[in-house]
N, C-alpha and C positions, 0 to 999 in steps of 0.2 A: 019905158023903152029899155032902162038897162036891165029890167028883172029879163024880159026876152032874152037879151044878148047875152047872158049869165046861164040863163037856161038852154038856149043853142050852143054855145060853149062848152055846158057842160057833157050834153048829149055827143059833141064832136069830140072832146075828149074821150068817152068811152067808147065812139064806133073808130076810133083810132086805135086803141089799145085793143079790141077785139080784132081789128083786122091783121096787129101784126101780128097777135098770137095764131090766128090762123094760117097766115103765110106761113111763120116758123112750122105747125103743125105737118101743113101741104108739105114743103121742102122735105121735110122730113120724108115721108111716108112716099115722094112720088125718088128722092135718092134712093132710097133703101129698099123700094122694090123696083123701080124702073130704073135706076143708077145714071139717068139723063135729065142735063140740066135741059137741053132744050126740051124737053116734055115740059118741065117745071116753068118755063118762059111761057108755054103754050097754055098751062093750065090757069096761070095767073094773069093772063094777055083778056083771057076767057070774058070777064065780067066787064071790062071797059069794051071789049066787042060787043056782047048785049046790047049794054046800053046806046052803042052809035046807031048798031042796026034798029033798034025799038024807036027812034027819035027822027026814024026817016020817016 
């Protein structure tokens, strides 16, 4: 049981550290060509949408 929860752990650690690099990346790229944070709210709102809609 703890190699699991050692193992899920470690995996959450890494899709964490990927996600904020990509946020930071997004921000970037939707500031510096779109220059709106609301776009940036919109873009990152995006994937937790998906998922509500896919789970109906």
């Amino acid at each position: 049981c703890s190699r699991v929860s050692v193992a899920v752990e470690e995996r959450l650690v890494y899709f964490w550290s990927i996600g904020t690099c990509l946020v930071i990346l997004l921000s970037w790229l939707v500031m510096e060509y779109l220059n709106s944070w609301r776009h940036l709210i919109a873009f990152l709102a995006l994937p937790s949408l998906i998922v509500i809609i896919s789970l109906k």
